[in-house]
Backbone bond lengths (Angstrom), bond angles and torsions (degrees), N, CA, C in turn:
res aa  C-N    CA-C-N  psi(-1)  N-CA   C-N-CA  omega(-1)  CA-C   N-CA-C  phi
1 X - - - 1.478 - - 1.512 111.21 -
2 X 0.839 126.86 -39.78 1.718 154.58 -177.23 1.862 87.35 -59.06
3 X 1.494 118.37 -79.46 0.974 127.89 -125.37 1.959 76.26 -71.88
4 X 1.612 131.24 -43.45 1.299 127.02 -146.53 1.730 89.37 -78.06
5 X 1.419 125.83 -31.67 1.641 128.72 -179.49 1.524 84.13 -60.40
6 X 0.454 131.57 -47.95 2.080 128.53 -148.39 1.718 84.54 -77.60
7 X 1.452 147.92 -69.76 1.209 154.14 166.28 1.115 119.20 -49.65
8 X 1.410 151.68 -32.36 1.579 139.18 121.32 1.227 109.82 -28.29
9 X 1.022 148.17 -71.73 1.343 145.99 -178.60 1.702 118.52 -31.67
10 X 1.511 96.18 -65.43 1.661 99.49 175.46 1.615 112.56 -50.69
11 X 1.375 118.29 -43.75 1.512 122.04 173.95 1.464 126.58 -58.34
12 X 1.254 101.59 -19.70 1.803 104.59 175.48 1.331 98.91 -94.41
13 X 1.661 109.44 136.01 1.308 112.80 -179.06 2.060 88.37 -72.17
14 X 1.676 88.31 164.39 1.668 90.90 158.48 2.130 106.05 61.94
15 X 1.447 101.96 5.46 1.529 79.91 -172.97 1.672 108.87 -113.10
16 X 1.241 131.54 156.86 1.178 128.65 -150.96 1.875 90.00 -119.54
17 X 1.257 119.08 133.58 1.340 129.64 -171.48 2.082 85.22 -79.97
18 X 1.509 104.89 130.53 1.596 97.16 161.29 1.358 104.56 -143.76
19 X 1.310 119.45 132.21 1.497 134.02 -152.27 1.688 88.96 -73.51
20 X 1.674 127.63 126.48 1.376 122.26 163.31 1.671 111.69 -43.91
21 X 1.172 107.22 168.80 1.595 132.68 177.74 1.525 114.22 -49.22
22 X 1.378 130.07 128.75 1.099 119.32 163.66 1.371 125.35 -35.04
23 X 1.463 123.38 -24.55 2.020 114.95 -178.57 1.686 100.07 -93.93
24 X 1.369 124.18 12.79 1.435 123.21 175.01 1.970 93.41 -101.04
25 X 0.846 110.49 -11.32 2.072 98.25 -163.69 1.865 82.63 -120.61
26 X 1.526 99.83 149.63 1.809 110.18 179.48 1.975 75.36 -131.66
27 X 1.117 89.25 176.53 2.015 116.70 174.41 0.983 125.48 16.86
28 X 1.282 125.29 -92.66 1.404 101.73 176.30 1.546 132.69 -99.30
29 X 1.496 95.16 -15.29 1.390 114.38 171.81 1.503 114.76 -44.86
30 X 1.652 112.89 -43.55 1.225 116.79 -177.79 1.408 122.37 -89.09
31 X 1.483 90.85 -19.17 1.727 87.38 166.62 1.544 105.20 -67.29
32 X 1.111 125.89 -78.44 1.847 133.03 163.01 1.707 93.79 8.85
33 X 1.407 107.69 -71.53 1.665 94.65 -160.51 1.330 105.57 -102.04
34 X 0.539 160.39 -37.24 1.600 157.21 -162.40 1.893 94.97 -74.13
35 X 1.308 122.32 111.56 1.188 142.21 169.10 1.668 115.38 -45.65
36 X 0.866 133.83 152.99 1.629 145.18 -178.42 1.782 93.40 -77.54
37 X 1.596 129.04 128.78 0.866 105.15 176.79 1.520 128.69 -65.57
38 X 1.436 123.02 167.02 1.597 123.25 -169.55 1.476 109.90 -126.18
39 X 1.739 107.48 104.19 1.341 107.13 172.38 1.577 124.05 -116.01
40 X 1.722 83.14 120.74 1.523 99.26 177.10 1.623 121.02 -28.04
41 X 1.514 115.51 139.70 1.288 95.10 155.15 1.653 113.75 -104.86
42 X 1.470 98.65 153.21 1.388 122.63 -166.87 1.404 104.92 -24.00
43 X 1.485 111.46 162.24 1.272 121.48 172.90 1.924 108.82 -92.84
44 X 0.999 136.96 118.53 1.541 115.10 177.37 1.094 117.10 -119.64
45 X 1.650 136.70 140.11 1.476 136.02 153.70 1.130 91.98 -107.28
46 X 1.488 81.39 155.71 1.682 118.61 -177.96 1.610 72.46 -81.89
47 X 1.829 113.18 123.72 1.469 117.09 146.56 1.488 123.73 -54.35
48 X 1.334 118.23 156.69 1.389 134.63 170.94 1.385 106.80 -46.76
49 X 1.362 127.56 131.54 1.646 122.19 156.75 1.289 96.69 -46.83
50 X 1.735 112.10 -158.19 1.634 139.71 170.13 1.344 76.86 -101.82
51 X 1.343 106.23 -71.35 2.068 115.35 -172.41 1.809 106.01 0.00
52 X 1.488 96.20 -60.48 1.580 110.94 -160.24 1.079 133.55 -96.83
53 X 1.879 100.34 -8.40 1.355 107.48 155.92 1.587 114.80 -101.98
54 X 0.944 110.45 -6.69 1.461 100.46 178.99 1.571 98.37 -110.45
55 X 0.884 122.49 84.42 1.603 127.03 136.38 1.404 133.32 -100.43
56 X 1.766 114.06 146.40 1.033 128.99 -174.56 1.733 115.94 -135.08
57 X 1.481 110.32 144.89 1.576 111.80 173.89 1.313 91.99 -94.71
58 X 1.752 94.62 159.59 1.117 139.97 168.45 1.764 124.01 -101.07
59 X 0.919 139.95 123.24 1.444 116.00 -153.35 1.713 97.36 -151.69
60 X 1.597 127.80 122.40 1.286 117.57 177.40 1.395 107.39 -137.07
61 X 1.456 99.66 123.05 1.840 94.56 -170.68 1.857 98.07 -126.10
62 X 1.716 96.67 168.20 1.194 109.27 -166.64 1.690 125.25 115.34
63 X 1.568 101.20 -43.82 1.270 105.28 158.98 1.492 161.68 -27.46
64 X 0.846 146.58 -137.98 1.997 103.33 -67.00 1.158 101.27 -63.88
65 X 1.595 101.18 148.53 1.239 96.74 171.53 2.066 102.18 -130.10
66 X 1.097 115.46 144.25 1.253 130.10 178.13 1.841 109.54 -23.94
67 X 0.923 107.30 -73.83 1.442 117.73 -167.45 1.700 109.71 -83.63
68 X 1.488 113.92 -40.28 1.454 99.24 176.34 1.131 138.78 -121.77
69 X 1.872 101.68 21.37 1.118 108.26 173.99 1.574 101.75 -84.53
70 X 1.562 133.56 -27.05 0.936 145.61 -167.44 1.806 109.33 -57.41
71 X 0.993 97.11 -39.62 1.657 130.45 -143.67 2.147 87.88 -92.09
72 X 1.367 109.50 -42.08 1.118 126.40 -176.82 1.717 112.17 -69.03
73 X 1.592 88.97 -50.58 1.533 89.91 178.49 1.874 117.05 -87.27
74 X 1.098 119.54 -5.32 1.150 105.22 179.81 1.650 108.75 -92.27
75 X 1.770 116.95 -11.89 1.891 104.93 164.64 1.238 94.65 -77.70
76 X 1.310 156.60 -66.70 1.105 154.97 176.45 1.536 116.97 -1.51
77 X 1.270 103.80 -53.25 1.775 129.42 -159.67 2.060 91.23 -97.05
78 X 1.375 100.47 -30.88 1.920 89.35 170.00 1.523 104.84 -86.23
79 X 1.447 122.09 -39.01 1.861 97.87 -173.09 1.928 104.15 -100.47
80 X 1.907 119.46 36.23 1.217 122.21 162.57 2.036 101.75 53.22
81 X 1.577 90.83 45.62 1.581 76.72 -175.89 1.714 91.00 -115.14
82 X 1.455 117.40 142.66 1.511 119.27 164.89 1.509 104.13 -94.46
83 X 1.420 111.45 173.29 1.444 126.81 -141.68 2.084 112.89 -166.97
84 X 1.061 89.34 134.03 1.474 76.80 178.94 1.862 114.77 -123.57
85 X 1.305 120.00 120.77 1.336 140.73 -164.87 1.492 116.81 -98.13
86 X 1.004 115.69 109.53 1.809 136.90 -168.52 1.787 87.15 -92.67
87 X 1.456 112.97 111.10 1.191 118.30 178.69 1.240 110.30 -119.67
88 X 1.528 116.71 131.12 1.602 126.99 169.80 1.538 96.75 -51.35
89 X 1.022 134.43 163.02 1.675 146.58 112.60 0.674 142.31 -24.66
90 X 1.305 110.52 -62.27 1.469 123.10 169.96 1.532 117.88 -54.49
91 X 1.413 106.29 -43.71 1.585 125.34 172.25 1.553 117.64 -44.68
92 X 1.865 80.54 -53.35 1.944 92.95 -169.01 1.582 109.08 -60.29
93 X 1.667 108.24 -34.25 1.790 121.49 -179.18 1.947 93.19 -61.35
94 X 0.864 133.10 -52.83 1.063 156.47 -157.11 1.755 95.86 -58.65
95 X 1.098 107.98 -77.25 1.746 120.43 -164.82 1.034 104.65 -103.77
96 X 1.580 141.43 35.47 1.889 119.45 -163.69 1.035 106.08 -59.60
97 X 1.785 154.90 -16.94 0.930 154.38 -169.35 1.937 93.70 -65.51
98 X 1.072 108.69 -59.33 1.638 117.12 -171.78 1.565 101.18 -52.58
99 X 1.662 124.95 -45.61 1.295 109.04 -154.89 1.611 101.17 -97.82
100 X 1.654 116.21 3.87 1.840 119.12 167.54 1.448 88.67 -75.33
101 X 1.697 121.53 -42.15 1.543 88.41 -173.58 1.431 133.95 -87.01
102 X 1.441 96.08 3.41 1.872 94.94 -177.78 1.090 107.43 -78.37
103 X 1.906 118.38 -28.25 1.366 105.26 161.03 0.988 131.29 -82.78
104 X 1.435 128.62 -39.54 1.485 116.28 160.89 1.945 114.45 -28.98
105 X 0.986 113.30 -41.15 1.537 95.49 -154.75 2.331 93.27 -98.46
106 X 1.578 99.29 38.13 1.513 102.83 169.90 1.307 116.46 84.39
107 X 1.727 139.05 -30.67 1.079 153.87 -157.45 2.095 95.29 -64.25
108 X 1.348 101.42 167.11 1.075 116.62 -172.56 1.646 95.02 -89.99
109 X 1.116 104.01 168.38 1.817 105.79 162.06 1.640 92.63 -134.53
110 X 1.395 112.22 157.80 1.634 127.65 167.43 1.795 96.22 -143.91
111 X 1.956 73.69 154.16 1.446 89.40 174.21 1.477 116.32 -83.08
112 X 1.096 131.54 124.33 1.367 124.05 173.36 1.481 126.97 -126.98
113 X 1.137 108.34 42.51 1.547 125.47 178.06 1.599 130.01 98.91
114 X 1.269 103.42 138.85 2.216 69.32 175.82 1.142 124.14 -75.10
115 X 1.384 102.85 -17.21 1.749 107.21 174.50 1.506 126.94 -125.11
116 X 1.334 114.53 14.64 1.467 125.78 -168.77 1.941 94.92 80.61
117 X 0.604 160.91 33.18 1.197 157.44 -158.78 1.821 105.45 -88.87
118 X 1.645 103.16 148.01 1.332 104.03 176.33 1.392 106.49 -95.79
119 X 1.082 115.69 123.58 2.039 136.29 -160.73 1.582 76.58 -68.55
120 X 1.214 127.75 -77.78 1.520 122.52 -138.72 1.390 112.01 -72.72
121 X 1.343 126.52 -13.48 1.439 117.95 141.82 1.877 145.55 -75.32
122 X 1.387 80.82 32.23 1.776 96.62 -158.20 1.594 93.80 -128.81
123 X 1.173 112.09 127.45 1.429 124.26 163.75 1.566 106.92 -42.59
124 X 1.473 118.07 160.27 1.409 114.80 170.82 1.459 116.09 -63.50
125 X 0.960 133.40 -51.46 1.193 148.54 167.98 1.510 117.66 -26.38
126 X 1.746 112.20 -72.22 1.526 128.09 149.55 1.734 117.48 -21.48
127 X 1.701 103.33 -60.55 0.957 134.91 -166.01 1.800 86.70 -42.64
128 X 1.479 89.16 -76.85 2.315 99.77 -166.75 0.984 97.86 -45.11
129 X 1.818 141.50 -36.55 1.084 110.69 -145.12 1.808 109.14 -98.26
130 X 1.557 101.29 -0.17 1.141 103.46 168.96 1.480 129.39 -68.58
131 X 1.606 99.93 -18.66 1.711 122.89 -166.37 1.178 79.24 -85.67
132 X 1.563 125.07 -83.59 1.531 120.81 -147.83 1.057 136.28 -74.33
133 X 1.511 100.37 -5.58 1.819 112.67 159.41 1.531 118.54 -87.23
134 X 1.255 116.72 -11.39 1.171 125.66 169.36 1.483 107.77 -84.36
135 X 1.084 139.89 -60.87 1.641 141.70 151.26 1.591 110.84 -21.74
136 X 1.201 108.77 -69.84 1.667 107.28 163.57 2.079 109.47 -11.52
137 X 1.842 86.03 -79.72 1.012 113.26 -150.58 1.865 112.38 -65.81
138 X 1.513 95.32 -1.75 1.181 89.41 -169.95 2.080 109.88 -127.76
139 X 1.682 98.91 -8.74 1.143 115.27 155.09 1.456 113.70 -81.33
140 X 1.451 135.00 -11.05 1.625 132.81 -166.94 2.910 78.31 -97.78
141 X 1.416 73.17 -13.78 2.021 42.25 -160.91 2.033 87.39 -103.01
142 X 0.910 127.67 5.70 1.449 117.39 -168.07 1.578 97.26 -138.55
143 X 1.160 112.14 -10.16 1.866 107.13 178.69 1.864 127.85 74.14
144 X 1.423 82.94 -21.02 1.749 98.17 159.35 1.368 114.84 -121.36
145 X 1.461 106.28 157.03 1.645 105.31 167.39 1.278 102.68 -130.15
146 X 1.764 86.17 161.31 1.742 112.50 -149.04 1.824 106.10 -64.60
147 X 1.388 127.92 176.69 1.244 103.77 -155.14 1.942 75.03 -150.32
148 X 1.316 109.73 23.16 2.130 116.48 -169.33 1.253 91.32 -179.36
149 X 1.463 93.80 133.05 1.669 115.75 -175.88 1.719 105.37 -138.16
150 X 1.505 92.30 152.51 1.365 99.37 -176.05 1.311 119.45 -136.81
151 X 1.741 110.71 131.89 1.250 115.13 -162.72 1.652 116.44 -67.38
152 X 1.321 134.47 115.41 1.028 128.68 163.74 1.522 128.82 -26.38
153 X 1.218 130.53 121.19 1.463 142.85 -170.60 2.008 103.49 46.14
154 X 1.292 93.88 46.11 1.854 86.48 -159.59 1.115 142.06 31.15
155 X 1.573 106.94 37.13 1.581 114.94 -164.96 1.599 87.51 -81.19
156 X 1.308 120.91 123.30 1.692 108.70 153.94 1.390 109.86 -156.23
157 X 1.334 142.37 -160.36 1.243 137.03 -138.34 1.658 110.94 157.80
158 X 1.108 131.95 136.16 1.641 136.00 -169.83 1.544 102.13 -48.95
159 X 1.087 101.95 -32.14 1.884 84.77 -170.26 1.534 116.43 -106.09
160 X 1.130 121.36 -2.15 1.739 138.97 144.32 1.401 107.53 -50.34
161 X 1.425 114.96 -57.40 1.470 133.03 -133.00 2.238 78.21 -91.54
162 X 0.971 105.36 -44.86 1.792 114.72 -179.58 1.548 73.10 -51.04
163 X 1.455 121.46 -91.09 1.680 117.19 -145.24 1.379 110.56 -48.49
164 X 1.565 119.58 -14.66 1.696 101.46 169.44 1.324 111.49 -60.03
165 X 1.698 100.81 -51.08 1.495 106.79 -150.33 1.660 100.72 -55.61
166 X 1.296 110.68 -54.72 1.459 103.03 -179.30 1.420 118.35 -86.79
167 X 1.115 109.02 75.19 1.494 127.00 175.39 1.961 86.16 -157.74
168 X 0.968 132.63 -33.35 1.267 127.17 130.31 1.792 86.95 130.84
169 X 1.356 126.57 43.84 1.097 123.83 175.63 1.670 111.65 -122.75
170 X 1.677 92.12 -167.49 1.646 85.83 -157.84 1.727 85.33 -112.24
171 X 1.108 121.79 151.27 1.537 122.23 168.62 2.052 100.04 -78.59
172 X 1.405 109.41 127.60 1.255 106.13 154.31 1.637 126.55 -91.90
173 X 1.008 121.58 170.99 1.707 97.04 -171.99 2.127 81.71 -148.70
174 X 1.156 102.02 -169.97 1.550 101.72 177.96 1.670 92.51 -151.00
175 X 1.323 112.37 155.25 1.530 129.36 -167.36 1.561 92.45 -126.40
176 X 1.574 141.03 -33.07 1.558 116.10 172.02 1.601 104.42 -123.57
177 X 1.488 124.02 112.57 1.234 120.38 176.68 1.283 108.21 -96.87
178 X 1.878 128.91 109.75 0.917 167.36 -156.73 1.835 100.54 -72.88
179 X 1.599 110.81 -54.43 1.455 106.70 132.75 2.350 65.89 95.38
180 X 0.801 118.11 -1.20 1.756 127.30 167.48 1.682 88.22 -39.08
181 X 0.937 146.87 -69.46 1.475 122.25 -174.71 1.536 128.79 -38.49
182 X 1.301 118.79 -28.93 1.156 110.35 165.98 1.738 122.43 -77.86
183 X 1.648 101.64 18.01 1.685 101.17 176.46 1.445 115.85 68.02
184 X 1.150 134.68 16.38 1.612 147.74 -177.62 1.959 84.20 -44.38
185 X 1.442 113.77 145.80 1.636 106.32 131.16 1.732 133.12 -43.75
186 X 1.430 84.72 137.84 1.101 95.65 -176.32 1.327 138.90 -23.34
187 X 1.579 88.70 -58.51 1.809 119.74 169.72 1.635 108.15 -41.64
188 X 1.683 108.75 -57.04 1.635 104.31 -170.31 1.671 124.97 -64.52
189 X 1.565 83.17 -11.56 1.943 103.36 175.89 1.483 97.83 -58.22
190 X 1.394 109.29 -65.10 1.369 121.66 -150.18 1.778 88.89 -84.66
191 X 1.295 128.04 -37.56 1.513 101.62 160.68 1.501 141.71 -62.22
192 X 1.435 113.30 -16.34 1.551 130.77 166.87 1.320 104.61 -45.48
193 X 1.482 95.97 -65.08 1.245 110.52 -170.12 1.596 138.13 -51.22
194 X 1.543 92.72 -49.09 1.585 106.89 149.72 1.174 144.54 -35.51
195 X 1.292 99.82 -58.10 1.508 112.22 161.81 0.821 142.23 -103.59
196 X 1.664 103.61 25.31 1.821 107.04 140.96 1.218 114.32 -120.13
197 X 1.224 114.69 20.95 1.718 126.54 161.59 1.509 109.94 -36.30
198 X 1.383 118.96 109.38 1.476 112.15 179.29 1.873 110.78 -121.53
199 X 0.774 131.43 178.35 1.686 116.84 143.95 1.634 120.84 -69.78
200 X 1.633 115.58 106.17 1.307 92.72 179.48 1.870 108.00 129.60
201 X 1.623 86.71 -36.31 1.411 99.43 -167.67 1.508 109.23 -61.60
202 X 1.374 104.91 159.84 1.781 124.61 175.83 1.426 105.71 -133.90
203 X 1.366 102.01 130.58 1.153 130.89 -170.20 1.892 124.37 -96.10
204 X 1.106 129.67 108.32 1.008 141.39 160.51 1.977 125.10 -33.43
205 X 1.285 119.22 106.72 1.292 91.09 165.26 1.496 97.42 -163.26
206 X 1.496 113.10 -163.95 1.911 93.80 -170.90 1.855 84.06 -155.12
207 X 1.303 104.71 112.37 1.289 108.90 149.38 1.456 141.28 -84.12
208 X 1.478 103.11 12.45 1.428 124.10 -176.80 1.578 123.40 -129.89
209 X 1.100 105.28 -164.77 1.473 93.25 153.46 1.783 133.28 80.71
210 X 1.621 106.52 -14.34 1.452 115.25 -172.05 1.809 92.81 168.63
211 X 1.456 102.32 -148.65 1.230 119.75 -179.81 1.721 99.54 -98.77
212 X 1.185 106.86 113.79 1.469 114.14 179.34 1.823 111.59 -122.45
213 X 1.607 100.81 56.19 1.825 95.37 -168.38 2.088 83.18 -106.55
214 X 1.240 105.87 -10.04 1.518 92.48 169.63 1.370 127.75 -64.49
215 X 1.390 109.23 -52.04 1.275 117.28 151.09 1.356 152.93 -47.95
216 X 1.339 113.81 -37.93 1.118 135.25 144.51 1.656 111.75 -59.82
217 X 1.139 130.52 -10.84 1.643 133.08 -174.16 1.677 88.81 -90.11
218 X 1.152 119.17 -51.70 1.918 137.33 -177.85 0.490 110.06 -39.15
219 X 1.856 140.63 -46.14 1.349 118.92 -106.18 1.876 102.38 -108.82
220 X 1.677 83.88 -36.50 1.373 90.83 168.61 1.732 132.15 -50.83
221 X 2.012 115.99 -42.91 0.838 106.82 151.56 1.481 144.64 -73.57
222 X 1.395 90.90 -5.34 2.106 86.28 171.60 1.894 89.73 -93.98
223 X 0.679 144.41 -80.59 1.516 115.32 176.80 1.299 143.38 4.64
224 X 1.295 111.06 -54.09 1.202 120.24 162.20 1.273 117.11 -64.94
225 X 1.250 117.90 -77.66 1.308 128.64 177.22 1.807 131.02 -47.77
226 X 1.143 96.07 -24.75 1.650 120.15 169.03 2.235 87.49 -76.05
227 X 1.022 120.87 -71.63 1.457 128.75 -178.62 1.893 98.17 -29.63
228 X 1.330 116.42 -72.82 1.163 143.25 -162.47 1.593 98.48 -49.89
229 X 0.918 126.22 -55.11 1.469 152.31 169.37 1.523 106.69 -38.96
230 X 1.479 128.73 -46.06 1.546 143.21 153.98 1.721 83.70 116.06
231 X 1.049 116.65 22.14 1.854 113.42 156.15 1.542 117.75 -54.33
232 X 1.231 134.48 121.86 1.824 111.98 150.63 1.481 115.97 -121.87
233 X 1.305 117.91 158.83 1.410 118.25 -136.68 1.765 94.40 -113.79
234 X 1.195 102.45 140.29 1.159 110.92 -174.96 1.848 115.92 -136.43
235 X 1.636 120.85 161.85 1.443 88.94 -166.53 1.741 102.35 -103.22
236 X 1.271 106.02 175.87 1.590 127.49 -139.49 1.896 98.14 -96.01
């Protein structure tokens, strides 16, 4: 029966031979057609490190400043960690020597106002010209301009947040504010930080802006210990 289905088949143009149902074939017939079963082998990914799921930014705005941005970037440059730096304008006009090296040594740059300025008290107008004179000011000292901006004291609001976008940048935002401006010890810097260590998280901190040797006192131990933790740092 098998063999005359199999020879009908060849005779029809266009027709595809298909072996009947296993409850149509008994003994050996069905051994003959019915295939040996076929098991896949497994599908596998290489799982995620910790390394690669747990990443976190680093983020220091206010800058540059003479004494601790220096001080900032050279632990950075001993535990191979990059970093991303929210720079005034005015600052960057100020020090371009500081902001050739934050890029030279890989770090991100952001726009962060020309004057620290609060966006949501500023006409739209005010608003751009704080962005694009700050871009100016910070593409004339580093040769690129920043491509993520950050709202001063996070003041912002839907129609600020419109004049970033079309000024053609990205809003950065931060998920643990370290809150280091109020001069905390060192230790509570690097404990802020800790414990809002997330996957993902962005970090608050200010290399500018006041006396920032507390922070700079920290940084080394949240480094480590952020490292130790199986965090790696990526920019913001």
């Amino acid at each position: 029966m098998l063999a005359l289905l199999m020879t009908l088949a060849m005779l029809v143009p266009g027709a595809t031979a298909v072996p009947p149902g296993p409850a149509a074939l008994t003994g050996a017939s069905r051994r003959a057609v019915i295939p040996a079963p076929v098991t896949a082998a497994p599908v596998t990914t290489a799982p995620a490190t910790a390394a690669a799921r747990k990443t976190i930014a680093l983020t220091f705005d206010d800058g540059p400043h003479p004494r601790y941005t220096p001080q900032v970037l050279n632990l950075l440059r001993k535990y191979h960690v990059k970093a991303t730096f929210c720079i005034v304008g005015d600052n960057a006009a100020r020090y371009p020597a500081l902001v050739r090296r934050i890029r030279a040594e890989g770090h991100r740059l952001c726009n962060h106002t020309r004057n620290h300025a609060n966006m949501t008290r500023l006409s739209n107008s005010a608003a751009r010209k704080q962005i694009t004179t700050a871009q100016r000011q910070i593409r004339a000292a580093a040769g690129v301009s920043p491509t993520v901006f950050r709202f001063p004291y996070g003041a912002s609001n839907a129609r600020v947040r419109a004049v970033v976008r079309d000024c053609g940048l990205r809003n950065l935002r931060w998920t643990v504010d370290t809150k280091d401006w109020e001069r905390p010890a060192a230790r509570t810097i690097t404990a802020r930080v800790l414990r809002g260590a997330r996957p993902g998280a962005v970090v608050l901190m200010h290399d500018g802006g006041g006396n920032r040797s507390r922070t700079v006192a920290s940084l080394d131990s949240t480094i480590r210990q952020l490292k130790h933790k199986g965090y790696t740092f990526v920019l913001g």
